[in-house]
FIKOLZA-1660 file (N, C-alpha, C; in steps of 0.1 Angstrom, whole numbers, plus 5000, padded with zeros to 4 digits):
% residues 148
   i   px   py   pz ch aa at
   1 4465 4675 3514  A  X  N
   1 4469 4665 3505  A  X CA
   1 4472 4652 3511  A  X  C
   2 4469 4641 3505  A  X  N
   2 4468 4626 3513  A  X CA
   2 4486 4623 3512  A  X  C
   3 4486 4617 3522  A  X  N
   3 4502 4616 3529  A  X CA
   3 4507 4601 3520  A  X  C
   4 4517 4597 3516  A  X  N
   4 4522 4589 3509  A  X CA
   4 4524 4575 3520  A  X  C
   5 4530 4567 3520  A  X  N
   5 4526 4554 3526  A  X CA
   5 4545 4556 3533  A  X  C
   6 4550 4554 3547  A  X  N
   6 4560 4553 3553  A  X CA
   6 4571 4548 3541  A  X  C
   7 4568 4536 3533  A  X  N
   7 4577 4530 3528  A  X CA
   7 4585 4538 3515  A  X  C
   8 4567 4543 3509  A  X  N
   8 4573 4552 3499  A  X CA
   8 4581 4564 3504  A  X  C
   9 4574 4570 3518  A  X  N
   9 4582 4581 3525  A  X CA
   9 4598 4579 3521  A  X  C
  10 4601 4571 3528  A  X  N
  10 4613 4568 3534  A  X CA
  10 4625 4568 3515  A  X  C
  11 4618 4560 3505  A  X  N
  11 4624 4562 3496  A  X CA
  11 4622 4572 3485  A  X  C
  12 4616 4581 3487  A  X  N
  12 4616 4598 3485  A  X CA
  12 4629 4602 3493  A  X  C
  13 4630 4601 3507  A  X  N
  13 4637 4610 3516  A  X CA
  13 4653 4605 3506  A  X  C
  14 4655 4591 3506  A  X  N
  14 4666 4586 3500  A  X CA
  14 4673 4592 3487  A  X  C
  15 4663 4600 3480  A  X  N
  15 4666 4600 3467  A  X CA
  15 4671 4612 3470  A  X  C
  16 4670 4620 3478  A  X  N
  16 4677 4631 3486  A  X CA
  16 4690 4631 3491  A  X  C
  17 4687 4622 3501  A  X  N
  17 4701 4620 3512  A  X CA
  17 4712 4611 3504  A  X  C
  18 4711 4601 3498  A  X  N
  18 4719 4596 3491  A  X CA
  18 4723 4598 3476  A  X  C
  19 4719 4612 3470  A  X  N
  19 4729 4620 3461  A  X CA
  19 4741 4632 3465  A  X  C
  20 4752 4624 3462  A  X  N
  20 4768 4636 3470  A  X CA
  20 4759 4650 3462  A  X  C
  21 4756 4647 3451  A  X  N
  21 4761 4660 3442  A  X CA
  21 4748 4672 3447  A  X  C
  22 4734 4667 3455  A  X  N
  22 4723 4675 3461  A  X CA
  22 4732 4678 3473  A  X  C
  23 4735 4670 3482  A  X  N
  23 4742 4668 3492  A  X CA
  23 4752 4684 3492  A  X  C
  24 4759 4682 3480  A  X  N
  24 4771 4694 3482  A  X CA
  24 4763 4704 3479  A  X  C
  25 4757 4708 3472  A  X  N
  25 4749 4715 3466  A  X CA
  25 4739 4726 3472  A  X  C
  26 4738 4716 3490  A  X  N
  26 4726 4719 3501  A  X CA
  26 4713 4719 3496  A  X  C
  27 4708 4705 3490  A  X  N
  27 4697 4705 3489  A  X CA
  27 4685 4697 3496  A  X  C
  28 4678 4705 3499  A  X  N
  28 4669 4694 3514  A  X CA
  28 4652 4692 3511  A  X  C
  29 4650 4678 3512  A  X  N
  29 4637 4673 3512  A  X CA
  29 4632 4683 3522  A  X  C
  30 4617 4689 3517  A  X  N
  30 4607 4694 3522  A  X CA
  30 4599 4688 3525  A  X  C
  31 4594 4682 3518  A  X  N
  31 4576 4674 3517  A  X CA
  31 4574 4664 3504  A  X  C
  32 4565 4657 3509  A  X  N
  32 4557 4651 3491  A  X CA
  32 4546 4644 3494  A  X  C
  33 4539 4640 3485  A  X  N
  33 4528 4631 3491  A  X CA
  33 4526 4628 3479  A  X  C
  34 4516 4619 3473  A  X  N
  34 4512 4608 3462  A  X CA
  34 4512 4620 3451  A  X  C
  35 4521 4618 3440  A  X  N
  35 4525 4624 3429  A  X CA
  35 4534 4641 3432  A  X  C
  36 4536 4645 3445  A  X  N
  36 4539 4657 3443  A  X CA
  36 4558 4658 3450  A  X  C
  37 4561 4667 3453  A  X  N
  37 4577 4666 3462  A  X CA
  37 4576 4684 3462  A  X  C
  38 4586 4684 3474  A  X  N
  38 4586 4699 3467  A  X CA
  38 4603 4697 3479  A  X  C
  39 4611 4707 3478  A  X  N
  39 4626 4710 3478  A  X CA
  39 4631 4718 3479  A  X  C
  40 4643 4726 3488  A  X  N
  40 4647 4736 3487  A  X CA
  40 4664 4741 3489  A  X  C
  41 4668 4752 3490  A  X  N
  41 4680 4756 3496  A  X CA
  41 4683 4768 3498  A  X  C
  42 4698 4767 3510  A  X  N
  42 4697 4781 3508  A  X CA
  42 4707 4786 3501  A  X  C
  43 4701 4803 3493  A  X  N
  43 4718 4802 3487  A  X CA
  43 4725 4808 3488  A  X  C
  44 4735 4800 3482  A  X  N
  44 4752 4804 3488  A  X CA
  44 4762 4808 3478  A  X  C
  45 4772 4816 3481  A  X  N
  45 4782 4824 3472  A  X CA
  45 4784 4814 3461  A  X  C
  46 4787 4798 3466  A  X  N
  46 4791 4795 3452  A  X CA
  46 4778 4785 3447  A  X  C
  47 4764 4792 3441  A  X  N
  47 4756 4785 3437  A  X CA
  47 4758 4795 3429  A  X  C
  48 4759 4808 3431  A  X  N
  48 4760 4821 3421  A  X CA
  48 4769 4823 3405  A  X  C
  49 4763 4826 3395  A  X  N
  49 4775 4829 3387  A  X CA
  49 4781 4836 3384  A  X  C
  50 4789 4846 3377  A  X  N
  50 4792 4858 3376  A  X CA
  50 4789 4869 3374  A  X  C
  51 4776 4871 3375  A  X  N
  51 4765 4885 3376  A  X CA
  51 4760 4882 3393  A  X  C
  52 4763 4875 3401  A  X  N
  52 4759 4872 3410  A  X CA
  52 4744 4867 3412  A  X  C
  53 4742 4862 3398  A  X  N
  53 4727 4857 3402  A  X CA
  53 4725 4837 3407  A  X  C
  54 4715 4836 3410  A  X  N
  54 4716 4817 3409  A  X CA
  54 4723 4815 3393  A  X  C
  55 4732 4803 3395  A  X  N
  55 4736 4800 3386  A  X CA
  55 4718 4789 3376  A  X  C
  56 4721 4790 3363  A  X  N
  56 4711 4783 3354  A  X CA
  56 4712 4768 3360  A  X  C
  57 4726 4759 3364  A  X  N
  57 4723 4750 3368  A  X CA
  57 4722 4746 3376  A  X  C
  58 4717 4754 3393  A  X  N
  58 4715 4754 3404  A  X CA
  58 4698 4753 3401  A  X  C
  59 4692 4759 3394  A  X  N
  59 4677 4764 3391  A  X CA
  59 4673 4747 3382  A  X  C
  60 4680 4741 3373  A  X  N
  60 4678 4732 3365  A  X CA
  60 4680 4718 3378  A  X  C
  61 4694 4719 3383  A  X  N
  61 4693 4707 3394  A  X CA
  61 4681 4706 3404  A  X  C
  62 4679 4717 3409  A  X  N
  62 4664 4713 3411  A  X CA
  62 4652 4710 3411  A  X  C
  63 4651 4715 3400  A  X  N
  63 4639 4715 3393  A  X CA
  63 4636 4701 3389  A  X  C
  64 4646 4694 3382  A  X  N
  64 4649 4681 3381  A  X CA
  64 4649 4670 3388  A  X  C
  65 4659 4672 3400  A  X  N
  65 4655 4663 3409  A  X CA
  65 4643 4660 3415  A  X  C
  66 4637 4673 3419  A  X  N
  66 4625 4673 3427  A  X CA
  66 4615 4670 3418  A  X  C
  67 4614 4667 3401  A  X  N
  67 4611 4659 3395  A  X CA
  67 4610 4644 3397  A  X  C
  68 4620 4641 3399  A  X  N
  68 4621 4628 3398  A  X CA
  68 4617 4621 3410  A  X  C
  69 4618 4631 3424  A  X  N
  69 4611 4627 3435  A  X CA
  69 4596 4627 3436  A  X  C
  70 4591 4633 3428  A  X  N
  70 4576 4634 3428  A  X CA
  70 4569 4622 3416  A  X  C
  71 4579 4619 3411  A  X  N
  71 4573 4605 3406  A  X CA
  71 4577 4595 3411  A  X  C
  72 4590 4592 3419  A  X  N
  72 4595 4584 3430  A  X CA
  72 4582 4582 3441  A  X  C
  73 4574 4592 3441  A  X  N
  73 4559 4587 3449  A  X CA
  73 4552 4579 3446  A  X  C
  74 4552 4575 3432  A  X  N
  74 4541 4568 3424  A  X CA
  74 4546 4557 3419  A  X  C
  75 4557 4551 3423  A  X  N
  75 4563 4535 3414  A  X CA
  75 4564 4526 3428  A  X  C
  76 4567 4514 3420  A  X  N
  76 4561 4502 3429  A  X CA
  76 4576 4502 3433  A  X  C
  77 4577 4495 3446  A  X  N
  77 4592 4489 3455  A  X CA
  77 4603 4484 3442  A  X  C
  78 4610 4486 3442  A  X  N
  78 4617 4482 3428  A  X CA
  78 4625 4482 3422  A  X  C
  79 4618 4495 3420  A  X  N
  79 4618 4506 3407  A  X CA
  79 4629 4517 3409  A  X  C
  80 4630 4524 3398  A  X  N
  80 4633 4537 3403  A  X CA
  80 4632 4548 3388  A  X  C
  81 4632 4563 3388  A  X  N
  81 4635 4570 3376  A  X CA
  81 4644 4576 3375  A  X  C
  82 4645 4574 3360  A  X  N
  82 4658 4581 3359  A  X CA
  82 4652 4593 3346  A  X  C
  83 4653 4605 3344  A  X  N
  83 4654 4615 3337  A  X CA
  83 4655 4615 3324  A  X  C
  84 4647 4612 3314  A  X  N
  84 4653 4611 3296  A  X CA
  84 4649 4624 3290  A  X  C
  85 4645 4634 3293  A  X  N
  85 4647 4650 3285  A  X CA
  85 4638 4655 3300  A  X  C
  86 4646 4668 3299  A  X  N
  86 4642 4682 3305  A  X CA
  86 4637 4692 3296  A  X  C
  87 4632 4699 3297  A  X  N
  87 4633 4716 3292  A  X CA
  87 4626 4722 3303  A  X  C
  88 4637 4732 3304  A  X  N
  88 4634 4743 3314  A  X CA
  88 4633 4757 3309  A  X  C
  89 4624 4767 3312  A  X  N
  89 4621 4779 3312  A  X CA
  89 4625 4786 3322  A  X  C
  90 4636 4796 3318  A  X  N
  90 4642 4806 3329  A  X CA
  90 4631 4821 3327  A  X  C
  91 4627 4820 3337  A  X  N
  91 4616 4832 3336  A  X CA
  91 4619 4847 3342  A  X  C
  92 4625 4845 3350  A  X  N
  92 4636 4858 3354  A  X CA
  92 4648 4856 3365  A  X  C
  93 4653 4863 3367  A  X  N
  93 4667 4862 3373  A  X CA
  93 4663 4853 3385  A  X  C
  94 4673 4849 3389  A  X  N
  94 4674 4840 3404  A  X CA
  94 4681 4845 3414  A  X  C
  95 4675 4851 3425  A  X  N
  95 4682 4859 3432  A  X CA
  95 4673 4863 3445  A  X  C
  96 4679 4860 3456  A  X  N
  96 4673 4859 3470  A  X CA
  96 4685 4851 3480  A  X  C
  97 4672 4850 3488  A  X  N
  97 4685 4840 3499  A  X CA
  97 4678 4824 3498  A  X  C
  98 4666 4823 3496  A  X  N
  98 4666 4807 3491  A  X CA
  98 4656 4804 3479  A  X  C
  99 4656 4786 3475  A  X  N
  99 4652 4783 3462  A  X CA
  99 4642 4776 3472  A  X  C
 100 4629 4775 3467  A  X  N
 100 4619 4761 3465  A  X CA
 100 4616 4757 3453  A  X  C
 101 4617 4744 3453  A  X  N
 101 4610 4741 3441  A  X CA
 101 4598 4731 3445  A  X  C
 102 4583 4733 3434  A  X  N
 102 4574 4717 3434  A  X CA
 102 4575 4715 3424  A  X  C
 103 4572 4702 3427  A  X  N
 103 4573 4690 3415  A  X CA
 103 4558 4686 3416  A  X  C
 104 4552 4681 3405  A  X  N
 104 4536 4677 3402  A  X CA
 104 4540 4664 3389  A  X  C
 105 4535 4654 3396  A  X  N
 105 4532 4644 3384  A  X CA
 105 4522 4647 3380  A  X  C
 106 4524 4647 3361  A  X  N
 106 4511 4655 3347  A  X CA
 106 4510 4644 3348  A  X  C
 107 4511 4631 3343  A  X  N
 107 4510 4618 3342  A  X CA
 107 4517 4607 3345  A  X  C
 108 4512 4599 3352  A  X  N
 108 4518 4589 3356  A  X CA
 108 4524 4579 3344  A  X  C
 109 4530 4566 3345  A  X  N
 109 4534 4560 3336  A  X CA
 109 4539 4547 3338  A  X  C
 110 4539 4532 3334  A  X  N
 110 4542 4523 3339  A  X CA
 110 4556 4526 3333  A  X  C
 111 4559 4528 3321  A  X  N
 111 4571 4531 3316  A  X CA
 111 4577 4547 3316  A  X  C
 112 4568 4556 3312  A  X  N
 112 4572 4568 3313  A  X CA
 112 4565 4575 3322  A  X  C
 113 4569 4586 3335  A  X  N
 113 4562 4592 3336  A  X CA
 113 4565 4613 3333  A  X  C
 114 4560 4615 3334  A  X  N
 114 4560 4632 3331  A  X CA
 114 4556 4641 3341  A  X  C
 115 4564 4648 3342  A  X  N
 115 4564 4663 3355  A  X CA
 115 4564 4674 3352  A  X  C
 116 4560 4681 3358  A  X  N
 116 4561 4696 3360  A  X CA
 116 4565 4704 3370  A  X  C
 117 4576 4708 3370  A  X  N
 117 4584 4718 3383  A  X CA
 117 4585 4727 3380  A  X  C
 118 4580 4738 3393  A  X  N
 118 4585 4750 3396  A  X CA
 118 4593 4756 3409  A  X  C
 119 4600 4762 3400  A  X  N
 119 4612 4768 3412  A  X CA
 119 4608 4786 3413  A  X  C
 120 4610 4786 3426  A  X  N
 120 4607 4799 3431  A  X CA
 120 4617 4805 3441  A  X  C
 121 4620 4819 3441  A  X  N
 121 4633 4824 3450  A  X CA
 121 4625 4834 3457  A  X  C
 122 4634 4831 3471  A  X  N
 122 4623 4841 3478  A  X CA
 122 4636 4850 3481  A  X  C
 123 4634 4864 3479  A  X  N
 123 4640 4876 3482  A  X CA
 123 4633 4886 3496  A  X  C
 124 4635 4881 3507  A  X  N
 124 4631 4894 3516  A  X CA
 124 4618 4883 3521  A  X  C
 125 4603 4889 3519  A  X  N
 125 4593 4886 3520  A  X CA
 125 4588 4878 3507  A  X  C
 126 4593 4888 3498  A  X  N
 126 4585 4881 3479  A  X CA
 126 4591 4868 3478  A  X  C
 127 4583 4859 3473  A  X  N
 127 4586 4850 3462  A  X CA
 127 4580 4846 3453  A  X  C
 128 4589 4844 3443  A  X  N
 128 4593 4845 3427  A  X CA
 128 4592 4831 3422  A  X  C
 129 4583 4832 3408  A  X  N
 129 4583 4820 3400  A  X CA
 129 4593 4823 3392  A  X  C
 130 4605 4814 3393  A  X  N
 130 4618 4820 3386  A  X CA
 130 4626 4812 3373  A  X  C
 131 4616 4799 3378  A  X  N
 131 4617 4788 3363  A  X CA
 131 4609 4776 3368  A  X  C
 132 4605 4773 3356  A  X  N
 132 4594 4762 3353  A  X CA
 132 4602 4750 3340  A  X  C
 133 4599 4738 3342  A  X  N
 133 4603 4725 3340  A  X CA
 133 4593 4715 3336  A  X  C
 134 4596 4709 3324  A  X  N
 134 4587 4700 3320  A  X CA
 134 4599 4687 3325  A  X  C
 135 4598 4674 3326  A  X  N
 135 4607 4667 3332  A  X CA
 135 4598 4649 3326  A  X  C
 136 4604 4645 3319  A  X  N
 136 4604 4629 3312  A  X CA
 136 4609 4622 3321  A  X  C
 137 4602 4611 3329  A  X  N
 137 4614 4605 3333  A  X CA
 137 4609 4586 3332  A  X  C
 138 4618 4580 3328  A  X  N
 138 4619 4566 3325  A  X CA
 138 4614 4557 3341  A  X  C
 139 4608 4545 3338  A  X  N
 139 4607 4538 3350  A  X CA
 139 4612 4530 3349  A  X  C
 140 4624 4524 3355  A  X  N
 140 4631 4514 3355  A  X CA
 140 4628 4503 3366  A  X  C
 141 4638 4491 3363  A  X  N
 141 4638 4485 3373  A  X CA
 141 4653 4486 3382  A  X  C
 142 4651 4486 3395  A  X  N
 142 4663 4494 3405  A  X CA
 142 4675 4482 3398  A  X  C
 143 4685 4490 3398  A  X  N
 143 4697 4487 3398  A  X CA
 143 4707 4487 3403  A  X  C
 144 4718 4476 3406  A  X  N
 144 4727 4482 3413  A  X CA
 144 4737 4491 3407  A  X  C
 145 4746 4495 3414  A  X  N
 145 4760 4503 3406  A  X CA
 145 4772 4493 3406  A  X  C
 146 4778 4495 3395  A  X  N
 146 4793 4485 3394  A  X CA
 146 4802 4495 3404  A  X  C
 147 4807 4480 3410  A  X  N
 147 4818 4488 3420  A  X CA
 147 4830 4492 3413  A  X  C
 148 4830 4497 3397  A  X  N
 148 4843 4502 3392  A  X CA
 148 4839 4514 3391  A  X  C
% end
């Protein structure tokens, strides 16, 4: 697959490194290239919920983000997306010792673009298509944050 351009690289990797909540979470850039990302972790006692399986919103934060990174491939210096509806499909339990997920830009968008993620758990040698993601996401123009 054709490699994305350094500049875009570098703000893919950011959209990574500079969220606390991936950050705590242990979630780490894999790869991407022009429309795609893909993402992973490993998992840990407390991604789990009380059946001991991935929690639903361990499986949804990624799926999501790594959304938004795969259309972070495709917008001009700027820019950036932000998320306006998900729906996710939990297809079977989540359970192993790590998550991947890929992300695929369906359509690009000057204003909207649209994804498709799947997250997979690998248990042992197998891995599992364990939820899939349709993912909206808005193109803005970058913004700062208020220092309140």
């Amino acid at each position: 697959m054709d490699a994305v351009d350094s500049e875009r690289l570098q703000r893919v990797e950011a959209i990574f490194r500079k969220a606390p909540f991936l950050e705590n979470l242990g979630v780490k850039f894999l790869g991407c290239g022009p429309g795609w990302c893909e993402s992973g972790l490993q998992v840990q006692n407390y991604h789990k919920q009380q059946n001991r399986l991935v929690h639903a919103g361990v499986l949804a934060t990624l799926a999501d983000h790594t959304a938004g990174a795969a259309a972070g491939t495709l917008i001009a210096p700027g820019e950036i997306v932000l998320t306006v509806e998900f729906k996710i499909n939990l297809l079977r339990p989540g359970k192993g010792q790590s998550l991947r997920a890929r992300a695929q830009v369906l359509k690009p968008g000057r204003r909207l673009s649209v994804v498709e993620s799947e997250v997979f758990a690998k248990d042992g040698e197998q891995e599992s298509l364990v939820a899939k993601a349709t993912v909206t996401l808005a193109v803005l123009a970058d913004f700062k944050e208020d220092a309140g």
